[in-house]
C-alpha positions in Angstrom: 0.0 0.0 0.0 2.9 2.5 0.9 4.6 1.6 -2.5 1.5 2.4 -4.3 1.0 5.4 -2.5 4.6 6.4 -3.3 4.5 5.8 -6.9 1.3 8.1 -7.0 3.2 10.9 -5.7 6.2 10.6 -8.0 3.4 10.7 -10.8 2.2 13.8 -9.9 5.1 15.9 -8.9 5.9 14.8 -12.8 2.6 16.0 -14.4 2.9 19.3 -12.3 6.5 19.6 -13.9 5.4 19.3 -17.6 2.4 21.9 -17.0 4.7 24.7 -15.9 7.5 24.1 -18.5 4.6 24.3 -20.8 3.7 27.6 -19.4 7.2 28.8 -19.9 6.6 28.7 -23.6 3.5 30.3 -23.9 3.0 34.0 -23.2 0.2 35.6 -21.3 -0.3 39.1 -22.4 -2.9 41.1 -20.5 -5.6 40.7 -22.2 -5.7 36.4 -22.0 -4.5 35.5 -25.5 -1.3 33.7 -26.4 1.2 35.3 -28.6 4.4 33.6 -30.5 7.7 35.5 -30.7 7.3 38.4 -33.3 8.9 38.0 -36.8 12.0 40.0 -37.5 10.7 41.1 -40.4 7.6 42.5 -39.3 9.3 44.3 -36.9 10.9 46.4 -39.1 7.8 47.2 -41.3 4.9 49.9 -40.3 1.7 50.5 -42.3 0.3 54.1 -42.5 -3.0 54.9 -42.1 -4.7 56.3 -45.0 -4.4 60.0 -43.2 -1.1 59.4 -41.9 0.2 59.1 -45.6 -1.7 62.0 -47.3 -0.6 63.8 -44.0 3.3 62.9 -45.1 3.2 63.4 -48.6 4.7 60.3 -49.2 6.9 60.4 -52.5 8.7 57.3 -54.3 11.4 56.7 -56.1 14.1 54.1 -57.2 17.6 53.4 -56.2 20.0 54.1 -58.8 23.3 52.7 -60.1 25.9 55.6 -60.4 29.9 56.7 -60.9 30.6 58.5 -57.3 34.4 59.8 -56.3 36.0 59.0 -53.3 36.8 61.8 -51.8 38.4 62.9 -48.4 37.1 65.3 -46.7 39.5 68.6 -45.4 38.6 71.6 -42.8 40.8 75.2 -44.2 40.5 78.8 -44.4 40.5 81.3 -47.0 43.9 83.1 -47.0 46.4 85.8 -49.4 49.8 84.7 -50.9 52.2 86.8 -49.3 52.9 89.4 -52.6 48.6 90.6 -51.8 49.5 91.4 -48.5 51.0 94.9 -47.6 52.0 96.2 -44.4 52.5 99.4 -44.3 55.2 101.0 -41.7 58.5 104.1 -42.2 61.6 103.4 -40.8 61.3 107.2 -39.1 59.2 108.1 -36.1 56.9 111.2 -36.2 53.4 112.8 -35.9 50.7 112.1 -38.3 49.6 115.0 -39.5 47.3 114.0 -42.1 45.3 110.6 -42.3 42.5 109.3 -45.0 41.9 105.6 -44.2 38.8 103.6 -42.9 39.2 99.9 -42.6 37.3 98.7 -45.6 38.4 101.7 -47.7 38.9 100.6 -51.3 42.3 102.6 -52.7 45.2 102.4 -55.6 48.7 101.9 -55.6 50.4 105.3 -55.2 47.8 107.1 -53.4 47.8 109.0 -50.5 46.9 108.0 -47.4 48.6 110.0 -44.6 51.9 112.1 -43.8 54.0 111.9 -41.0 55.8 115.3 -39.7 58.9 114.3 -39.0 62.4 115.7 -37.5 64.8 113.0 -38.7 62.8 113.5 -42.3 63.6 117.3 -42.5 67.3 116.3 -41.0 67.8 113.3 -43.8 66.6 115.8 -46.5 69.5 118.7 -44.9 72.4 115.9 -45.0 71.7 115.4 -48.3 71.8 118.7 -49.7 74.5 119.8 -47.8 76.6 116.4 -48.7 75.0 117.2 -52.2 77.0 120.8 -52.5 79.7 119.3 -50.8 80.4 116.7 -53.8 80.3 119.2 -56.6 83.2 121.2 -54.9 84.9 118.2 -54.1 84.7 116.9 -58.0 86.1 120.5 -58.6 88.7 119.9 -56.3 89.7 116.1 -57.7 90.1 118.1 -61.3 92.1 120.9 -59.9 94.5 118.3 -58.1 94.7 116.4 -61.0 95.8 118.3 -63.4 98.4 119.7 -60.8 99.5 116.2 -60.1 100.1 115.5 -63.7 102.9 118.9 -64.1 104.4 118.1 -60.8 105.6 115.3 -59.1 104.5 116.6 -55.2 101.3 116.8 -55.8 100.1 113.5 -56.4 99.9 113.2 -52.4 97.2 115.9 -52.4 95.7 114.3 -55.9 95.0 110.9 -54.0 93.4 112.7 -50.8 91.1 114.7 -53.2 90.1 111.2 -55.0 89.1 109.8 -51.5 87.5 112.7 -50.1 85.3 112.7 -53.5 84.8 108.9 -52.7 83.2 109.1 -49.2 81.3 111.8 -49.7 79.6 110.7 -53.0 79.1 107.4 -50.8 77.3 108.9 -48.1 75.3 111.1 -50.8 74.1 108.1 -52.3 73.2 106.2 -49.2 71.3 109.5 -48.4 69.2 109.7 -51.5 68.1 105.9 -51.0 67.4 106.3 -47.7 65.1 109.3 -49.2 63.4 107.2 -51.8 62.4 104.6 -49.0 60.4 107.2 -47.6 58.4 107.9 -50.9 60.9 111.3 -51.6 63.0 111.7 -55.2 66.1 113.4 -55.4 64.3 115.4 -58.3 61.5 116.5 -55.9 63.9 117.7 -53.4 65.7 120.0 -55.5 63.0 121.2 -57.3 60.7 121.7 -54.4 62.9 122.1 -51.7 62.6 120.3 -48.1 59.7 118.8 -47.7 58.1 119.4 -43.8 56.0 115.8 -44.0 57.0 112.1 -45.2 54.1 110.4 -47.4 52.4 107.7 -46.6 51.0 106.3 -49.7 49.5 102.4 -50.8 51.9 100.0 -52.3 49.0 97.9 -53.5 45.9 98.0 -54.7 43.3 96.7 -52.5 41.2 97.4 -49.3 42.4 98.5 -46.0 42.3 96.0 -43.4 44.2 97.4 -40.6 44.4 101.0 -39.9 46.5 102.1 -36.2 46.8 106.0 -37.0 44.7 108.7 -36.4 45.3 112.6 -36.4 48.3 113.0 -34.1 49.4 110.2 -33.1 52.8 109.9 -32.2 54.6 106.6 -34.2 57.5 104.8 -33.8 60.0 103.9 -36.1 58.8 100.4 -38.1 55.4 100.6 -36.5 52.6 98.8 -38.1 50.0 101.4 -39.5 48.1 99.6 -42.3 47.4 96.5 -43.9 46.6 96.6 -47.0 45.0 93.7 -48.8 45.1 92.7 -52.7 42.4 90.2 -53.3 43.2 89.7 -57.3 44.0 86.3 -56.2 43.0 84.1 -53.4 43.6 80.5 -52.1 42.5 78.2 -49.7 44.8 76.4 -47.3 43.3 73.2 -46.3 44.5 70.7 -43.6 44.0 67.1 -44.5 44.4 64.2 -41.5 47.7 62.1 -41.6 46.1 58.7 -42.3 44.4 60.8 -45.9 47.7 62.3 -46.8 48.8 59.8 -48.6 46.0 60.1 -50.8 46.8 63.7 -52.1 47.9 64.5 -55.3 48.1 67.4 -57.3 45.7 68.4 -59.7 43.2 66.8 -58.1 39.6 68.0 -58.3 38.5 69.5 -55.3 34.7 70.6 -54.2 34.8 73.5 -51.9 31.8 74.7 -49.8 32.2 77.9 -47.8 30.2 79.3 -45.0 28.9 82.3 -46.7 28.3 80.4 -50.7 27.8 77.6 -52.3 29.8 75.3 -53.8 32.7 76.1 -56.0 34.8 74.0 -58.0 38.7 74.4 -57.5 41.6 72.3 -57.9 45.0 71.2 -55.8 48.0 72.9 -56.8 50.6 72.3 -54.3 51.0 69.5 -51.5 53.0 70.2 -48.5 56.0 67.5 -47.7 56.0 67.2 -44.3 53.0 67.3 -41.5 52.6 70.1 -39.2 51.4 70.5 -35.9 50.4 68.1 -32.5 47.1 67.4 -35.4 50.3 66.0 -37.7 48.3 67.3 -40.4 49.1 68.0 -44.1 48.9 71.2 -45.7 47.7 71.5 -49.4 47.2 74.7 -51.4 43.7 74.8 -53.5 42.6 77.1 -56.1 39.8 78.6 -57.3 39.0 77.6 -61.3 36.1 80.6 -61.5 38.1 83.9 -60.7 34.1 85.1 -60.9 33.5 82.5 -57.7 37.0 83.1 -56.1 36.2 86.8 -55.7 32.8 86.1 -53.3 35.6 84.8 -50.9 36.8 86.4 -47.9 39.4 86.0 -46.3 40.1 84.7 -43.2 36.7 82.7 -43.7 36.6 79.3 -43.0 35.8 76.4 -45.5 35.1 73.0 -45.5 36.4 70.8 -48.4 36.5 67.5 -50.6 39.4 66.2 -52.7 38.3 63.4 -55.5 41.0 60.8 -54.9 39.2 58.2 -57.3 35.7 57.4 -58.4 33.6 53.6 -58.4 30.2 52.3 -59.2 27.9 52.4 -56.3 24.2 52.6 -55.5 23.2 55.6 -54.5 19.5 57.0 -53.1 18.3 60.9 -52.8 19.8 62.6 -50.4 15.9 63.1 -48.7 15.8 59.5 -48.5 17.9 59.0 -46.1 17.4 58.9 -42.5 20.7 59.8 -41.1 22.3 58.3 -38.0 26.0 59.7 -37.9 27.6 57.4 -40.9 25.0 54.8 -40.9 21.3 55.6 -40.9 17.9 54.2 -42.8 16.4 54.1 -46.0 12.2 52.9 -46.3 10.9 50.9 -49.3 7.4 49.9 -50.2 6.3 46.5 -49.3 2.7 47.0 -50.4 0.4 49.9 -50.6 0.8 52.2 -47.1 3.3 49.4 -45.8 6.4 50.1 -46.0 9.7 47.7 -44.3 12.8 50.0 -43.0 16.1 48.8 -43.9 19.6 49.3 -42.4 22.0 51.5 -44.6 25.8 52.4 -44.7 26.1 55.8 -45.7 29.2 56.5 -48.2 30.2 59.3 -50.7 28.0 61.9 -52.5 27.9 61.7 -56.6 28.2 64.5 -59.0 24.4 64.4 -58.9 23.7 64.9 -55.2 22.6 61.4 -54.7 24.6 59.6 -51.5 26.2 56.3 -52.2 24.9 53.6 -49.9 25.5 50.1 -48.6 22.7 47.6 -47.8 21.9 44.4 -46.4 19.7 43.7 -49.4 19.4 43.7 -53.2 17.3 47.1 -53.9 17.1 46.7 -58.2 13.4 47.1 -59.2 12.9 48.3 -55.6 10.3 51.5 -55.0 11.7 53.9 -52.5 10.7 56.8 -50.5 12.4 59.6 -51.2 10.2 62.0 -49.6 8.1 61.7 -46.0 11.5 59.5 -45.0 12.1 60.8 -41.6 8.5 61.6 -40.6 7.8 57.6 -41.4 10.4 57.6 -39.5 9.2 59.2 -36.2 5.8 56.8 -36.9 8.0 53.8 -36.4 10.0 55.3 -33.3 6.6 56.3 -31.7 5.3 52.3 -32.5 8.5 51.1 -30.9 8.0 53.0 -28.0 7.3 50.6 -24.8 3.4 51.4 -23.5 3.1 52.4 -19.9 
């Protein structure tokens, strides 16, 4: 009786076991009914209602089979070579007495700009003359000694001092006429006009004043900076490109240039730096402009960002309004059936000439119909569906 008993018990310990691993399987939502696992599939897919999609203006399209360049992309700033650049100083200190200049101010090669009242200006102009009248006695004096040297023997010593005297002072008459035409004054003016009581200050370029430190009176020192003058006939871009893309960089290469203030502009590489600069170790390459029309909207000093076509490949490529962006991966939507549409996974790679982005999928897309407008708002249906209900 006891075994039977027993044997009872083990029976139904058993039957008890099998009923809740049988309830392990199932799942009770709240409601009472039974659900299986969901399909991967149909997770990624969401039907619109018919509101929903008149309310998107859903728009389709088809994925396309295109030539895009690989390109690498570069950060860089508008800048000036060095010979449209002017800075604008006197070796002389003074008092500006006259001053025309406004940062901005458009002006010409050779025209005045200010004049400087200066004492070592009126002194430089006295040595000369006076070292000036000096050398035309002196030449007098080397022909007189001469042509007592040549009837008598004794005077060659005084024919020789003569010759030297002439020497030193022509010398310093020379360095003092240089010295004059580095201040913007001519021998020719001097001795026409007589001393002048002001230097001139006038533009060795033309172009537009950047930098302007003088104003009426001001006291300057000698090589102070008191304009920058900028020529912007010509402008460049310096870009800086990454050390792992440098190798990548040739010249001549085509290069697609987008600045802050424009749009883009086509320009090309014409010099590559040979060694990398800075704690970034980055490379420094020298663009220019093709369109002189385009190159003039630059400014400089603005920044720009860039891309250099280092080669070109067959991709598939999708509107750029079809894509739902996620840093360099993101989502494309196709049509599954009318309203329902499944999201798929997407790589996101170059642009092509056309604007269309070069993608990467999981899936063969040929023959597929694609939204290419309403992505992102399908989108933000299918994040609000995934969203957990309280």
């Amino acid at each position: 009786m006891k075994t039977n008993h027993w044997k009872k018990l083990v029976g139904l310990c058993w039957l008890l076991s099998a009923a809740l691993l049988s309830c392990q399987t199932e799942t009770q939502p709240t409601d009472g009914k039974a659900t299986t696992a969901p399909d991967s599939t149909a997770v990624n897919e969401i039907t619109l209602t018919g509101p929903q999609y008149r309310a998107i203006g859903v728009e389709l399209g088809v994925v396309k089979n295109e030539t895009v360049s690989s390109e690498v992309r570069a950060n860089g700033r508008v800048d000036l070579p060095p010979e449209n650049r002017a800075t604008v100083s006197l070796p002389i200190g003074g008092k500006i007495k006259y001053v025309n200049t406004l940062p901005g101010q458009r002006v010409r090669r050779g025209e005045l700009l200010a004049t400087l009242e200066s004492f070592d200006f009126i002194q430089l102009q006295q040595d000369y003359l006076q070292n000036s009248g000096q050398l035309t006695f002196l030449q007098k004096e080397l022909e007189r000694q001469k042509t007592l040297s040549a009837e008598n023997a004794g005077a060659r010593k005084n024919y020789e001092r003569a010759q030297a005297d002439y020497a030193a002072t022509q010398a310093l008459t020379q360095s003092l006429a240089a010295k004059m035409k580095l201040l913007g004054l001519s021998v020719g003016a001097l001795e026409k006009n007589g001393i002048a009581p002001a230097a001139r200050i006038v533009s060795p370029v033309n172009g537009y004043i950047t930098i302007a430190n003088i104003n009426l009176g001001k006291q300057v020192m000698p090589g102070e900076e008191l304009l920058e003058i900028i020529d912007k006939s010509h402008m460049h871009i310096e870009l800086n490109v990454f050390e792992q893309d440098a190798p990548l960089i040739q010249k001549g290469q085509e290069v697609r240039v987008i600045p802050a203030t424009g749009q883009p502009m086509q320009a090309y590489v014409h010099l590559v730096g040979r060694m990398l600069e800075g704690e970034s170790r980055s490379l420094n390459v020298h663009v220019h402009v093709r369109d002189e029309k385009r190159e003039s909207e630059l400014i400089p000093g603005e920044y720009v960002t860039a891309y250099i076509r280092t080669g070109s490949r067959p991709a598939v490529t999708v509107p750029p309004d079809a894509l739902v962006r996620k840093g360099a991966s993101g989502f494309i939507y196709i049509e599954k059936n009318s309203r329902e549409f499944r999201r798929i996974p997407v790589e996101i790679g170059d642009t092509a000439d056309s604007g269309n982005v070069a993608v990467k999928t999981p899936v063969d897309l040929t023959g597929q119909k694609l939204v290419t407008k309403g992505a992102y708002l399908i989108d933000a249906e299918f994040a609000k569906r995934s969203e957990p209900e309280e």
